[in-house]
C-alpha positions in Angstrom: -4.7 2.7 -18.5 -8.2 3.7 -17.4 -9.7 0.5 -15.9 -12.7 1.8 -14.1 -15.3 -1.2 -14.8 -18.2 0.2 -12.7 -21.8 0.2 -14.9 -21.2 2.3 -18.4 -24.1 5.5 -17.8 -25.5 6.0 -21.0 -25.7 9.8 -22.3 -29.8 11.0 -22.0 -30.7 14.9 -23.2 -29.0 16.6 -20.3 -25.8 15.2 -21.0 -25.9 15.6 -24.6 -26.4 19.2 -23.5 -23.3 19.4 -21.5 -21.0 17.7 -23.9 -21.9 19.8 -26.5 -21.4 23.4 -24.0 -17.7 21.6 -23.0 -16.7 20.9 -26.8 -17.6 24.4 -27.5 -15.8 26.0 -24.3 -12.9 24.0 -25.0 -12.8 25.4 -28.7 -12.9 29.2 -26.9 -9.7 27.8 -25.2 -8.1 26.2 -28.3 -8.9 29.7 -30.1 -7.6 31.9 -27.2 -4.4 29.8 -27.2 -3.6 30.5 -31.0 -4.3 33.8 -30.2 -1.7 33.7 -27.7 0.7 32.1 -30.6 0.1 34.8 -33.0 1.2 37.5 -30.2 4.1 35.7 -29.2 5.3 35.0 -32.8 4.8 39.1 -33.6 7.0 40.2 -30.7 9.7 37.1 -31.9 9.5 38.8 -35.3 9.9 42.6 -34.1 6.9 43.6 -35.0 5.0 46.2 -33.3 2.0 45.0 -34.6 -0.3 43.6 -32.0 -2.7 40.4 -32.8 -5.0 42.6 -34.5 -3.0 43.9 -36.7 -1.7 40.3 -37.5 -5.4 39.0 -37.9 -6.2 41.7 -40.7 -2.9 41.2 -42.5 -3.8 37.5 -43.0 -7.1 37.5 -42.2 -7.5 34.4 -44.4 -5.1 32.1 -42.4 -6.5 33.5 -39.7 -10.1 32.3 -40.9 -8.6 28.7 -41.8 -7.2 28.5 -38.5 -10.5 28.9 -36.9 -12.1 26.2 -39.5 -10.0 23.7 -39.1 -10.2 23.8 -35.0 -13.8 23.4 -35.2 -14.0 20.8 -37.4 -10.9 18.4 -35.7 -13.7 19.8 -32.7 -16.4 18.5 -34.7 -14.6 15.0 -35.8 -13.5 14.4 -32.0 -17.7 14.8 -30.7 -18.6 12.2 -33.3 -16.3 10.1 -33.0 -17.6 9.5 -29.4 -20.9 9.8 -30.5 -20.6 6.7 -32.6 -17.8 4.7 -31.3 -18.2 5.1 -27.5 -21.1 7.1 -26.6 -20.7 6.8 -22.7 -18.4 9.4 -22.7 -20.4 12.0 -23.8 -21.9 11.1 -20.3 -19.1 11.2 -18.2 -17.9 15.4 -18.6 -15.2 14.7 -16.5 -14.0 12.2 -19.4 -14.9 14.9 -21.4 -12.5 17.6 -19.6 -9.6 15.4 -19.6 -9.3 14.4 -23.3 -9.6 18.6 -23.8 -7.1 19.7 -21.5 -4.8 16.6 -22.5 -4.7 18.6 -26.0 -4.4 21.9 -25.1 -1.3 21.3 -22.5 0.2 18.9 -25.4 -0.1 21.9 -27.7 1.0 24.3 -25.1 4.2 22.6 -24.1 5.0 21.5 -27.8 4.6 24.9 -28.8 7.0 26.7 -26.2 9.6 24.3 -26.9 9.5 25.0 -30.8 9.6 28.8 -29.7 12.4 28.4 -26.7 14.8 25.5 -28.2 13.9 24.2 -31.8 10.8 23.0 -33.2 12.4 19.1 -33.8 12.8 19.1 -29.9 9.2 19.0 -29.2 7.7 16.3 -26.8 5.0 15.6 -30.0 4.3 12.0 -27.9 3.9 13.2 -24.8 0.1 13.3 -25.7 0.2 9.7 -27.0 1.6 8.1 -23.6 -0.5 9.6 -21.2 -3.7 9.2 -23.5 -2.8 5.3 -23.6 -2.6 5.3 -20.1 -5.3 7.7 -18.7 -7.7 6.6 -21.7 -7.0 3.6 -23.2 -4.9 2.3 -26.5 -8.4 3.0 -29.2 -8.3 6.4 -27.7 -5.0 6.9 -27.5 -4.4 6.1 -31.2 -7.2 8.7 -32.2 -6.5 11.5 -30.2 -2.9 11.1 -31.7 -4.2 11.6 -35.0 -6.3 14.7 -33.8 -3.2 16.1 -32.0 -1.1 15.6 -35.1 -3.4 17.7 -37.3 -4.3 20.4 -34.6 -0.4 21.3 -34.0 -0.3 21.7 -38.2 -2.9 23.7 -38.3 -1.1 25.8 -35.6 2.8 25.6 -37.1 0.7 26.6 -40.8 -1.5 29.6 -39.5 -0.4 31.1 -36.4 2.9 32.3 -38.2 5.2 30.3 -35.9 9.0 32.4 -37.0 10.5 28.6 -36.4 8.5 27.5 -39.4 10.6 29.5 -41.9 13.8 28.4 -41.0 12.9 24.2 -41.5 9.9 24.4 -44.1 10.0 20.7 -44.2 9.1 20.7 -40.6 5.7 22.1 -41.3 4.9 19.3 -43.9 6.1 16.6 -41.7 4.5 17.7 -38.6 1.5 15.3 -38.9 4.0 12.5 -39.7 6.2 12.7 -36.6 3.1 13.2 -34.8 1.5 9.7 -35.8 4.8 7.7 -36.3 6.1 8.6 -33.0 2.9 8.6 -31.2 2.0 5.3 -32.6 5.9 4.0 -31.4 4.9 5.4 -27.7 1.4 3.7 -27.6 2.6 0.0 -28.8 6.0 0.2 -26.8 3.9 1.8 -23.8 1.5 -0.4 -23.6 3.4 -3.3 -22.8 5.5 -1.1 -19.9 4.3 -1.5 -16.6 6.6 0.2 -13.8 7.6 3.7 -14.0 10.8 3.4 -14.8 10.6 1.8 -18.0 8.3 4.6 -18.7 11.1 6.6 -19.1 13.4 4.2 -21.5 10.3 4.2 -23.6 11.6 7.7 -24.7 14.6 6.1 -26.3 12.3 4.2 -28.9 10.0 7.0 -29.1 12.7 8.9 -30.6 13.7 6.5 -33.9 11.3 7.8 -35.9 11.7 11.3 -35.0 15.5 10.7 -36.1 14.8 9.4 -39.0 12.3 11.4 -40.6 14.6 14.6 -39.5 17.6 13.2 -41.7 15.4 12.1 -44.5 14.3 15.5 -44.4 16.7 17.6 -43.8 19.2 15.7 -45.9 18.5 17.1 -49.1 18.7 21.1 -47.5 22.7 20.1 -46.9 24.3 21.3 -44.1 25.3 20.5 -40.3 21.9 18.2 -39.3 23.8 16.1 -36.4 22.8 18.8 -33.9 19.2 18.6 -35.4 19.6 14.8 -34.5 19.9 15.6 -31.2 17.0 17.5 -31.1 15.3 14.2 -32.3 16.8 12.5 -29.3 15.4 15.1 -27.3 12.2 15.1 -28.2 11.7 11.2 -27.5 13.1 11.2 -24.0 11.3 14.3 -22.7 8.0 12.9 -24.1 8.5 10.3 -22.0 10.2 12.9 -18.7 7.0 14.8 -19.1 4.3 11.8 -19.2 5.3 10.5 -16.1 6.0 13.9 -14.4 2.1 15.2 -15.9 0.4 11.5 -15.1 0.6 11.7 -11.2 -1.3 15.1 -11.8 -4.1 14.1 -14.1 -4.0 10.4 -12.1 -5.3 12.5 -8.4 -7.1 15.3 -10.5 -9.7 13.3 -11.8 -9.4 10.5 -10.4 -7.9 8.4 -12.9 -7.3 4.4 -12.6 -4.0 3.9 -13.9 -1.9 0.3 -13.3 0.6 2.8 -11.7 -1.7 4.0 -9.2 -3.0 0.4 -8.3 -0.2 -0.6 -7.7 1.2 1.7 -5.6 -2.3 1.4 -3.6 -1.5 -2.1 -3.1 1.9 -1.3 -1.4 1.8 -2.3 2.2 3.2 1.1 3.1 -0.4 3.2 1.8 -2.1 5.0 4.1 -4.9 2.9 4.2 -2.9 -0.4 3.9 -0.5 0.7 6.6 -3.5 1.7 9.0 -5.3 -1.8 8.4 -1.9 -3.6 9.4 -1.7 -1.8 12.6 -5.5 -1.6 13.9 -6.3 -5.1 12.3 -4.1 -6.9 11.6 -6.2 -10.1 11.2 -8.2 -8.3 8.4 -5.3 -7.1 6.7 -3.8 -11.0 6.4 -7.4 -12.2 5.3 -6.9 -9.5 2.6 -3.5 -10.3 1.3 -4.8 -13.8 0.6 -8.1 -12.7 -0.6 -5.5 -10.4 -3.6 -3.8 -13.2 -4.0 -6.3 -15.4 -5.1 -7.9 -12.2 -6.3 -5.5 -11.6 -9.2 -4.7 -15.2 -9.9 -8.7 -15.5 -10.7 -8.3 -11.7 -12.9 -5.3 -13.6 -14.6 -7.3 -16.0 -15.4 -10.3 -14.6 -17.1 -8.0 -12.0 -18.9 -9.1 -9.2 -16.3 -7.0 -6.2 -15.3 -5.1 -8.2 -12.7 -4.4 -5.2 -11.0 -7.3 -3.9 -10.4 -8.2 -7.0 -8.8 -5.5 -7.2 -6.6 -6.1 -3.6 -5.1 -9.7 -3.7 -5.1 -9.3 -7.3 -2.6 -7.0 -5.2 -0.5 -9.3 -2.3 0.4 -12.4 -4.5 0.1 -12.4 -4.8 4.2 -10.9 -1.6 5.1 -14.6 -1.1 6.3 -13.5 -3.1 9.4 -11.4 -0.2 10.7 -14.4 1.4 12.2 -14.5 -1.3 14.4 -12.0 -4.0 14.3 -12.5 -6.0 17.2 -16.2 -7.2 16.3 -14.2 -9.2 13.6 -13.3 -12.9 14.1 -10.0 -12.3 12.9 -8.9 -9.4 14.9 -10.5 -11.0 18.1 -8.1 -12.9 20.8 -9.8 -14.8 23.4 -12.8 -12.4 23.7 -15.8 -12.2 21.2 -18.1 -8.7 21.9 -20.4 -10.3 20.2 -21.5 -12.6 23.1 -22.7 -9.5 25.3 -24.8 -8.3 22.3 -27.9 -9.1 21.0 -28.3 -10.8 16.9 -29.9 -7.9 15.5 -27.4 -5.2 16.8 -24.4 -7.9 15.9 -25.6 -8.0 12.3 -26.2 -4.5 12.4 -22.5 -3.8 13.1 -21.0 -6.6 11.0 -23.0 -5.2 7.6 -22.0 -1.6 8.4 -18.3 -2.6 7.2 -19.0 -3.3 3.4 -20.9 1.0 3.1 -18.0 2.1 6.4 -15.4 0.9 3.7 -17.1 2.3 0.5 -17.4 5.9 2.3 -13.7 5.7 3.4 -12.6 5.2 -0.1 -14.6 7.8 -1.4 -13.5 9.9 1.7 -9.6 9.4 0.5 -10.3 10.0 -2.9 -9.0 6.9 -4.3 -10.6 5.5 -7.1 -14.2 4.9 -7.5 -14.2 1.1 -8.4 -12.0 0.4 -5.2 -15.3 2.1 -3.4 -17.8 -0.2 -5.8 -16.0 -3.3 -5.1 -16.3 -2.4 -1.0 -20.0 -2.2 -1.1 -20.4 -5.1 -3.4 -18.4 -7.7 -2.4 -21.0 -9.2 -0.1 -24.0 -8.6 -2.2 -27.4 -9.1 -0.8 -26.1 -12.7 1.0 -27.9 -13.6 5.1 -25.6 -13.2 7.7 -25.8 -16.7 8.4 -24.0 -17.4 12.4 -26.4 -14.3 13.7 -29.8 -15.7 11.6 -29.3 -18.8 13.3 -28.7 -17.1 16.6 -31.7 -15.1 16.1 -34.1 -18.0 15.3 -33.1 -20.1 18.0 -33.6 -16.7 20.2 -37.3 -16.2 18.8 -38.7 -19.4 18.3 -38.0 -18.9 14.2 -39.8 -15.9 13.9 -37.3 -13.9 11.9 -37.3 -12.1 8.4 -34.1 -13.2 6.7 -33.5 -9.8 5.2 -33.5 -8.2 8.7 -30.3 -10.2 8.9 -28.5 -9.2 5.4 -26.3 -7.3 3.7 -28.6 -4.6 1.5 -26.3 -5.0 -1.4 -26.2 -3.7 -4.2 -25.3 -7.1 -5.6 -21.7 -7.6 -8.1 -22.1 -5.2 -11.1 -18.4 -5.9 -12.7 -16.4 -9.5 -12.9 -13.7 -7.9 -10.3 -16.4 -7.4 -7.9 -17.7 -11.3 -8.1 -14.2 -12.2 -8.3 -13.9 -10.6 -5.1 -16.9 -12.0 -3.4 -15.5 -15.8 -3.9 -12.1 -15.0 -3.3 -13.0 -13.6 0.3 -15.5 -16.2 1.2 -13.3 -18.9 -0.1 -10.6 -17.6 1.8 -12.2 -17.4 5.1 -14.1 -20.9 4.7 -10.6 -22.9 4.0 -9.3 -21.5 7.2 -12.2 -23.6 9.0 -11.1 -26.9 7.2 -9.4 -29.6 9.1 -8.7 -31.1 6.2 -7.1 -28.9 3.6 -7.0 -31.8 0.8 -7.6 -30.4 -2.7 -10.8 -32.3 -3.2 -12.3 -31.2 0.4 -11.0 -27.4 -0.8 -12.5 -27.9 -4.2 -15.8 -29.1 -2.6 -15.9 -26.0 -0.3 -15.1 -23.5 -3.3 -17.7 -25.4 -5.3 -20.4 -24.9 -2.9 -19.9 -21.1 -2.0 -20.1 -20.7 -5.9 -23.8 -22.5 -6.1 -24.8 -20.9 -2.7 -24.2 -17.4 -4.7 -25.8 -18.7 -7.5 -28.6 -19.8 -5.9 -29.1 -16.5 -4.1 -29.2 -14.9 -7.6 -25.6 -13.2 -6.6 -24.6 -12.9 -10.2 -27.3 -11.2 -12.2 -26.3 -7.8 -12.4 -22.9 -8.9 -13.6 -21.7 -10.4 -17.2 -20.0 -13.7 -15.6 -20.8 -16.5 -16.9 -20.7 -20.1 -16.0 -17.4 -20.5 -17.5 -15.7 -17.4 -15.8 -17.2 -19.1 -12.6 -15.7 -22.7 -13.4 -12.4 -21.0 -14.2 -12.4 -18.9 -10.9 -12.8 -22.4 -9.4 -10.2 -24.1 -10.6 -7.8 -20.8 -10.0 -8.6 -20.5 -6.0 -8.7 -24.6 -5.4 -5.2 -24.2 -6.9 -4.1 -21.7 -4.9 -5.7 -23.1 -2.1 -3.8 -25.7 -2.2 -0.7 -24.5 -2.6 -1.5 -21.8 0.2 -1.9 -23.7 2.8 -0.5 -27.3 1.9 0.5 -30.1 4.0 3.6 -30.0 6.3 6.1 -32.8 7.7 5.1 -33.6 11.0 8.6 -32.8 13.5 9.0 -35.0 16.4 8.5 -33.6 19.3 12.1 -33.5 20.5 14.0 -31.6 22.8 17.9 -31.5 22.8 19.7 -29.5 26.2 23.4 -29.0 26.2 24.5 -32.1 27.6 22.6 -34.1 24.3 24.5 -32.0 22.1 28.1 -32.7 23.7 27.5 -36.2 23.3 26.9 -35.8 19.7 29.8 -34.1 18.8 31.9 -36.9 21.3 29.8 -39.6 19.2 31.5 -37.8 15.6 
């Protein structure tokens, strides 16, 4: 689902502008789309009549048809006005919860006018507004989209209508039932491919409202069955073939599409491993302790892990003035403190502007800038002071921020300085890792790291325990081997000695 955490916007006068010119735009295109219907249902009927000459033969339904769009138009704008006003802000929100019901009408449409009007992906809607929108969404939208395809079957004279009445009256039933089947079976699927078996329990319901319904009309229904079956499995075809689109066309943040940014072989991911390779094992770790702290707290573990993956990629502008890319020879020695800083600061904004650059997802870029806060470059300061007698402003010498806004960013922060620190330990004990996770927590604390996010002291003491733990188990103690060495003639005498 949609897990971009960055700070909600609240709507102001503009944007209540906006949303109410998009609602009304998008209405234009619900009512140019029935139009559409009503021509494509006259030529299925052999009538010569053209859409006008439909509209004045029923110009009541035709009426109706234009009521009840606006007010399911209507219902949808309040319901974000009241429920979750942010959106009103956000247009491209706005724009996909539209077009997510006009290509759900669209496609359930042609398949009731090319095949049969029980085969219609009437779920599709559901799955991808669970995943691109989240469930409470998902769960209303489906209601919406259940009501807006009656009001089409009912007024736009669809010709597939007369031949399974019942259909019409049980469209907003199959709608809900197997909508509300994809959302709570969907929502606990997590890889592709189980997307599509989803399909298979979307379809129950369909099945077995069409034989309760069609039951009583007598007749052949097992090939309407089938339709049933149809309609559940391509609900489920079509989501995952229509979520890669929506996912890059506006920008969605999906737990598909983080974790396939967290595979090794993404662009990004694949160009750290070659060009720094130092960084890009300092980031694995820095995910790993990542998500076992998002796991913790009940975060979107995946977020976390991706957003610890690209929170470095900054370095690729210039990997070698970075510890762990360096062997043998530092740069930084031939340099001066301010224009070392300089350069090592420059990664957190160089790795929020190549995010943005790639179009991945906005948090990933958030989590780039902010994962070092406002926090002194402490090895140069020191350099600096002992260079200058300690005449030095400490904010000459650190990063500008902005500081965490979400719980994955601070997350991030500790993860990557906790990583980094437990490499310098000569003692790797779990109290002297504890102790060193413990005071990068206060130092943050102290340096007021934490106030533009909602973590609390809690969160923090359970992110302790998670990376000590990890920690641990990372990089734990090891047998000490003799230093032995066996040549060929030691081994012969073995074997003569068995």
């Amino acid at each position: 689902m949609n897990n971009d955490v960055t700070e909600v916007k609240m709507p102001d006068k503009s944007s209540y502008a906006k949303s109410v010119f998009i609602f009304l735009f998008h209405y234009l295109v619900l009512l140019a789309l029935s139009a559409l219907f009503m021509w494509l249902n006259a030529i299925e009927l052999g009538d010569g009549s053209s859409v006008a000459g439909y509209v004045r033969e029923n110009f009541t339904s035709v009426v109706s048809l234009l009521a009840s769009m606006f007010v399911l138009c209507v219902i949808v704008y309040f319901y974000y006005f009241f429920e979750r006003k942010e959106v009103l802000a956000d247009a491209k929100t706005l724009w996909l919860i539209f077009i997510l019901l006009e290509t759900g009408l669209v496609i359930c449409y042609f398949f009731g006018y090319f095949f049969n009007i029980y085969s219609r992906p009437v779920a599709m809607l559901a799955l991808l507004a669970l995943v691109l929108l989240g469930r409470r969404d998902a769960i209303f939208l489906n209601v919406i989209f259940g009501l807006l395809l009656y009001s089409v079957d009912y007024f736009s004279n669809f010709t597939e209508i007369n031949l399974y009445e019942s259909a019409l009256v049980s469209t907003p039933l199959i709608v809900f039932s197997s909508g509300m089947v994809a959302i709570f079976v969907g929502s606990k699927v997590k890889t592709r491919l189980r997307s599509i078996l989803t399909g298979f329990a979307i379809c129950l319901p369909i099945v077995v409202l069409i034989a309760c319904l069609e039951y009583a009309r007598g007749g052949d229904i097992w090939y309407l069955l089938l339709y049933g079956l149809e309609a559940g499995i391509v609900s489920a075809v079509l989501f995952m073939a229509f979520l890669p689109m929506f996912e890059v066309l506006f920008n969605c943040v999906t737990d598909y599409r983080l974790r396939e940014l967290s595979d090794h072989d993404a662009p990004l991911m694949r160009e750290l491993k070659e060009r720094a390779p130092g960084t890009f094992n300092h980031s694995i770790v820095v995910a790993y302790l990542a998500e076992a702290c998002a796991i913790a707290l009940g975060e979107n573990a995946a977020l976390a892990r991706a957003a610890a993956y690209y929170h470095d990629v900054g370095k690729l502008r210039q990997p070698e003035y970075f510890a762990e890319n360096q062997a043998g020879y530092n740069p930084h020695n031939e340099l001066s403190p301010e224009l070392s800083v300089d350069i090592i600061r420059s990664h957190a904004k160089d790795g929020s502007e190549l995010i943005r650059s790639k179009r991945l997802p906005k948090v990933l870029a958030d989590v780039a800038i902010q994962h070092h806060g406002t926090l002194p470059i402490k090895f140069f300061y020191a350099k600096a002071l002992k260079m200058t007698d300690g005449e030095v402003d400490i904010e000459d010498f650190s990063y500008p921020g902005p500081k965490p806004q979400t719980k994955i960013a601070a997350i991030v922060m500790i993860s990557d300085a906790s990583e980094a620190i437990s490499r310098t330990l000569p003692d790797r004990t779990p109290e002297k890792v504890e102790n060193a996770v413990r005071e990068i927590i206060e130092e943050r604390m102290d340096l007021d790291q934490f106030t533009e996010c909602d973590i609390t002291m809690r969160d923090l003491s359970t992110i302790k325990e998670a990376i000590v733990s990890c920690l641990t188990g990372v990089y734990h103690s090891r047998v000490q081997y003799p230093k032995l060495k066996l040549g060929h003639k030691e081994e012969e005498a073995e074997k003569e000695h068995d």
